[in-house]
C-alpha positions, 0 to 999 in steps of 0.5 A: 500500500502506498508503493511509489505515491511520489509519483506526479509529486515531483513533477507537479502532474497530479497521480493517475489514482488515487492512492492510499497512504498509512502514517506509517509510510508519510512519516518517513517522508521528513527529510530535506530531500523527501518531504510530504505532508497532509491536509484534511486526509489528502497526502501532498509532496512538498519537496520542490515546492517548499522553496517557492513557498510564500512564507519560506520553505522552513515552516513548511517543511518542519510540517514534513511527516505529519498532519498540517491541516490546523496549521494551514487553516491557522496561517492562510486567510483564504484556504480555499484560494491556496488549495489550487497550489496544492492541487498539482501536489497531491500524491494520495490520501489516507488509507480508509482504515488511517486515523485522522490524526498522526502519532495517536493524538487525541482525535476528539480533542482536534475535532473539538478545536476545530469545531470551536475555529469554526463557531469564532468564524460564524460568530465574525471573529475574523473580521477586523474593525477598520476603526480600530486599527485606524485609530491605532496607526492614528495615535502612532502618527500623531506621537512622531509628529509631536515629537518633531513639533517639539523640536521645532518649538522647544529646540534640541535641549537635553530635556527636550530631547529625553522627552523625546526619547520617551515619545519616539520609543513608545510610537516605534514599540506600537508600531511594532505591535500593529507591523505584527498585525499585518504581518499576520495578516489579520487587518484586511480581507485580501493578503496583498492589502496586508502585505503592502502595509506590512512592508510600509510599516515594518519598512518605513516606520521600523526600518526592518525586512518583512521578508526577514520577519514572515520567514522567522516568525511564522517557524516560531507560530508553527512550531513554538519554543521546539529546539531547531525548529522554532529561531526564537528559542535558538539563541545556543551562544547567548543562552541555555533555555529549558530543562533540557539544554542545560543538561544537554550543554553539560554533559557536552561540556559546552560552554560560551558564555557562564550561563550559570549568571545568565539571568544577570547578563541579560539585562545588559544584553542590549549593550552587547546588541549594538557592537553586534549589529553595528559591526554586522551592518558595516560587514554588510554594506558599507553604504547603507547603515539600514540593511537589516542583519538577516542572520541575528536573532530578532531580540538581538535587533530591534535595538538597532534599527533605524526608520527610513524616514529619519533625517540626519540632523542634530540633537543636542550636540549629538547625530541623530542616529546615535538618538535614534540607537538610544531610542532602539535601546529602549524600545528593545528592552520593551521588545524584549520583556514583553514578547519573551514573559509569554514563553520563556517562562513555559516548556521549551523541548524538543518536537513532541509531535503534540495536537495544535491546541497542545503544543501552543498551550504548552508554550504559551501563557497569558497576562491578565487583561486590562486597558493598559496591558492591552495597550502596553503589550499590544495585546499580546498579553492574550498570547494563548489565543494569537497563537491558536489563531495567528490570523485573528485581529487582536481586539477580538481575543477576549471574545474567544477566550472564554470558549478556549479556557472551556475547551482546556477546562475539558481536556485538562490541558492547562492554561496559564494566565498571570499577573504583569509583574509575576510574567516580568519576574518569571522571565528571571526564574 
């Protein structure tokens, strides 16, 4: 059963038959060179195709061997659309007598969670409020002409231009949580609208690579705090992360920095950041101080960056890329404490082949809402429920977490909420 289904896969003509397939045989279709996948049942060979993949070849191939079907309703907006590129794909289905799902998961568990993505569409969760993120790139651009009318007004004194500081750094933190919201493309209808205005402002208000981001991001979606697999949890010269790399490191004997007072240097981490990047940067291109350093970690980065639209004028005796690397340097710890408290704190290990709902679960945890964290956080503090939905606008979060904390409740599967400061101190732990 299942004998020579690559056929057709390869060369991108569909099979003469239908063929069946055990999970068996498709899980041993994991490799750099030999990868397939299934959908709803249907088997699919993505060895070729996965380096045209839109959102990089990575994500989709840390998918080989096993059953994608929450994953792609997860990253794609419009699945129907996309099913014609997996069309020439098919290779076969699952044979009759095949569970569902692979690796004995929980089958009424995936039902019940895809029976509850289906009760948020028909409830329009997946509608995104035009107003909403209308008045939120408002109040973005109305912080960073503020502060260029303060120094028209007030000059370029010191106080000034701390004051400064703190307005620029908090616009270009907000403009990182919305540049978030179009990169998951969770704003318009159509992925193009979404796509161009992630590049504006991620490109132009950021000075960072969409490109960059969707390719790193999307593997930390797919496959969250997974060594290998997720670039976020790869820091292995900077950091031990979990329970198991620092016995993995020991008994190696590896050792690049004293981890054992890695919760004291990653305060200063940032300092180390900008000799980091500057030296990359000049490594890259001499010419221009903003091409992106596509090989560092992105908490590694965001302190560096500098927006598009910046001139090169002085403030306080200073250039105005040493004040935009001040600003960088703050926003980074922002960055930094605010992404990192929903994750660090939870199980980091290796791929455990868990269900959807499980592996996010496992890797994610919650802060408590209110106005302020919503904002502060741009509310990933409802980290859970972005994860479960990546494509979901954010101010529709509340709305579905009752039915995830029910469905949890259900199975036993723990969902972790916390207060602010106790996610802060975590972090440290």
């Amino acid at each position: 059963m299942g004998k020579g289904g690559e056929q057709g896969g390869d060369s991108g003509e569909p099979a003469a038959q239908i063929r069946f397939y055990t999970w068996e045989e498709i899980q041993k279709h994991n490799l750099r060179t030999d990868k397939w996948l299934v959908i709803e049942r249907k088997v699919y060979n993505v060895t070729k195709w996965a380096y045209r993949h839109p959102g990089g070849q990575r994500v989709i191939s840390h998918c080989a061997g096993e059953d994608a079907t929450d994953a792609f309703q997860a990253f794609h907006i419009n699945p129907t659309l996309v099913q014609k590129f997996l069309k020439p794909l098919l290779i076969g289905e699952l044979a009759p007598g095949e569970p569902s799902q692979d690796r004995d998961k929980n089958s009424q568990l995936v039902e019940d969670f895809r029976t509850l993505r289906k009760t948020a569409e028909d409830m329009n969760l997946f509608r995104a409020s035009p107003l909403f993120f209308s008045l939120y790139l408002g109040h973005i651009i109305a912080m960073e002409v503020l502060a260029w009318l303060m120094v028209s007004y007030f000059g370029t004194g010191w106080i000034t231009t701390l004051i400064l500081a703190c307005i620029l750094t908090t616009s270009q933190a907000q403009a990182g949580w919305l540049q978030h919201d179009f990169g998951h493309l969770s704003v318009f209808k159509k992925s193009s609208w979404n796509h161009v205005v992630h590049k504006f402002v991620i490109g132009h208000l950021k000075g960072a690579s969409a490109n960059w981001w969707n390719h790193r991001h999307f593997q930390h979606h797919a496959k969250p705090n997974i060594f290998k697999k997720d670039p976020d949890v790869n820091m292995l010269h900077i950091f031990v992360l979990g329970d198991t790399q620092p016995v993995e490191y020991g008994k190696k004997k590896l050792k690049y920095l004293p981890y054992n007072h890695q919760h004291e240097y990653f305060f200063l981490i940032k300092v180390q950041n900008q000799i980091i990047c500057s030296c990359r940067k000049l490594a890259l291109n001499k010419d221009d101080p903003r091409q992106f350093p596509v090989n560092i970690h992105p908490s590694l980065c965001c302190s560096l960056q500098t927006p598009l639209w910046l001139p090169d004028v002085t403030i306080s005796g200073r250039n105005c890329h040493d004040f935009s690397w001040f600003c960088r340097f703050l926003e980074s710890h922002w960055f930094v404490w605010v992404t990192q408290m929903n994750h660090i704190p939870m199980e980091i290990d290796s791929e455990k082949h868990r269900d959807w709902l499980s592996s996010q679960m496992a890797a994610t945890c919650n802060i408590e809402q209110s106005f302020f964290n919503d904002w502060f956080t741009g509310h990933l503090n409802f980290q859970i429920e972005h994860h479960l939905f990546p494509t979901m606008p954010r101010h529709n979060f509340w709305k579905v977490k009752p039915l995830v904390k029910s469905l949890c409740a259900k199975y036993g599967v723990q969902y972790e909420e916390k207060p602010l400061g106790k996610a802060f101190v975590d972090i440290v732990g």
